[in-house]
C-alpha positions, 0 to 999 in steps of 0.5 A: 665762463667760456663757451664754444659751440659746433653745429650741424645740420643734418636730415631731420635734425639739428645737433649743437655741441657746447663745450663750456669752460669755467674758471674758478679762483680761491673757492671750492666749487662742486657743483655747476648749473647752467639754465638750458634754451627751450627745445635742447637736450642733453645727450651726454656731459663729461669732464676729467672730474665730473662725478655726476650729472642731471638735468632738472625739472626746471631745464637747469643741468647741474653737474657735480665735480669731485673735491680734488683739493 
């Protein structure tokens, strides 16, 4: 997995967008999960095959992807 972040600060807050490229070979994924740091929240997650995404309970954000085989 890569990942590439940009932050900025700005009068009363701070935003932080990461752009996470994951590499999957000889094996259907549908879903992804990533545990989020204390404090962030997800404003927004897209993808040219995301169908759905949630941030659970537990700070873990799962995004489902189309089966595009």
């Amino acid at each position: 997995m890569d990942i590439d972040t940009l932050v900025s600060v700005d009068e009363g807050f701070i935003r932080a967008v990461a752009q996470l490229a994951f590499e999957v070979r000889h094996a259907p994924v549908t879903e992804f999960a990533v545990r989020l740091p204390e404090g962030f929240e997800v404003a927004d997650c897209s993808g040219a095959s995301l169908i759905g995404w949630k941030v659970d309970g537990e700070r873990v954000l799962r995004a489902r992807r189309s089966d595009s085989r």
